[in-house]
C-alpha positions in Angstrom: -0.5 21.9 -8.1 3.5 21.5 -7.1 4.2 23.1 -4.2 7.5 22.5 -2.5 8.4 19.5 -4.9 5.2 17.8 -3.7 1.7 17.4 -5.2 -1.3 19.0 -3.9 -4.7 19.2 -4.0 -5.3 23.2 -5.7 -8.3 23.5 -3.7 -6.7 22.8 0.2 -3.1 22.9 -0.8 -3.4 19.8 0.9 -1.0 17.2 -0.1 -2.9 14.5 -2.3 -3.2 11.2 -1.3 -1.4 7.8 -2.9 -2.7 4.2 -3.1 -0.8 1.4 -2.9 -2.6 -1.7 -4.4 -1.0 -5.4 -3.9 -2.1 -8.4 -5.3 -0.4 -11.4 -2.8 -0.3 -14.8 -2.7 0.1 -15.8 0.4 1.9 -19.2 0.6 2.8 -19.7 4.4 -0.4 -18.4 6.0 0.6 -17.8 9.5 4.0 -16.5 8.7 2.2 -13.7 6.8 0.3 -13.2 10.0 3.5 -12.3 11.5 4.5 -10.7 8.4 1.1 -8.2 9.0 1.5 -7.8 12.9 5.2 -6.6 12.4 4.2 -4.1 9.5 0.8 -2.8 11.5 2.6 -0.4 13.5 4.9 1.2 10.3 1.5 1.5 8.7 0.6 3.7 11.8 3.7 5.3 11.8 2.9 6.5 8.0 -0.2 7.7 8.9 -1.3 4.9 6.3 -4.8 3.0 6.7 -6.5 -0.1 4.7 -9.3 0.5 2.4 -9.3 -3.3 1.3 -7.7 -6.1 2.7 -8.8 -10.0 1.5 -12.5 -9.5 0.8 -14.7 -10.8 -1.5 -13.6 -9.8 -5.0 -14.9 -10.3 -8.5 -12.9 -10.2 -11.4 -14.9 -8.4 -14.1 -12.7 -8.4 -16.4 -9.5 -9.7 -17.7 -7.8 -12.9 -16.3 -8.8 -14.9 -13.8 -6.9 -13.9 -10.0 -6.6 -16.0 -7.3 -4.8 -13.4 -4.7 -5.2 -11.5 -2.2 -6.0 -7.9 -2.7 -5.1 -5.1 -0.7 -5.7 -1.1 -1.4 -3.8 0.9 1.6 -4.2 4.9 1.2 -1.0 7.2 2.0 -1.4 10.8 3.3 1.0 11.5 0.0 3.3 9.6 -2.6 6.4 11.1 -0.9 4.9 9.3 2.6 4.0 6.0 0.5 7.4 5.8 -0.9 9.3 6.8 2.0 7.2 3.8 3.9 8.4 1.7 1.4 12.1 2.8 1.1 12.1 2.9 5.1 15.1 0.7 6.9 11.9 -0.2 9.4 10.3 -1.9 6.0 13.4 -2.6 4.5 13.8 -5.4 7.4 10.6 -6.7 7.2 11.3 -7.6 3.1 12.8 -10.8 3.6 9.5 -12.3 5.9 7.7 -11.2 3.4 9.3 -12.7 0.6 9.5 -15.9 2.4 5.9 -16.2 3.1 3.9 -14.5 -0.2 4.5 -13.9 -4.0 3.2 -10.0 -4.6 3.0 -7.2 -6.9 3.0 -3.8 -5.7 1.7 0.0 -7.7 1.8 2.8 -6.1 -1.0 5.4 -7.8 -1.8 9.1 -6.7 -5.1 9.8 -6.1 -7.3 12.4 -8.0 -7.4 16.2 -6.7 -10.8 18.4 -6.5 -11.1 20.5 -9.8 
């Protein structure tokens, strides 16, 4: 259901969550540590948390990855994409850039029928 220009679940009239999923490839390993102490607290800030971050993963099918995987759930798309077009982010692109190769989709979740 829209509701003020932003999705929402038609059971709560909750807004409906978002995932972003990264796959990185982290090439200076301790300036991506940086990288994820810096961005920890704009995370926070969104109200964003980690479902998945590095673990053990199996591809089942398709190609062959090597990456890191990530899966970080958002309160909302508007709150996901605001994280991401944030000045706060913004100035952490370039460290990130410098230190990992990534793709990024951002997904909203399913709402209760």
């Amino acid at each position: 259901m829209l509701v003020n220009g932003v999705m929402t679940n038609a059971a709560t009239g909750e807004p409906m969550t978002a995932y972003a999923i990264m796959d990185v490839d982290v090439l200076d390993i301790e300036a991506y540590l940086r990288y994820q102490h810096a961005v920890r607290p704009l995370l926070e800030k969104a109200q964003a948390r980690y479902l998945a971050r590095g673990g053990e993963c199996e591809v089942l099918e398709g190609p062959e990855a090597s990456h890191c995987l990530l899966l970080v759930e958002f309160p909302s798309m508007d709150a996901l994409t605001d994280f991401y077009h944030s000045e706060e982010y913004l100035a952490l692109e370039e460290q990130r850039r410098a230190c990992s190769r990534s793709s990024l989709i951002a997904v909203r979740g399913l709402h209760d029928h």
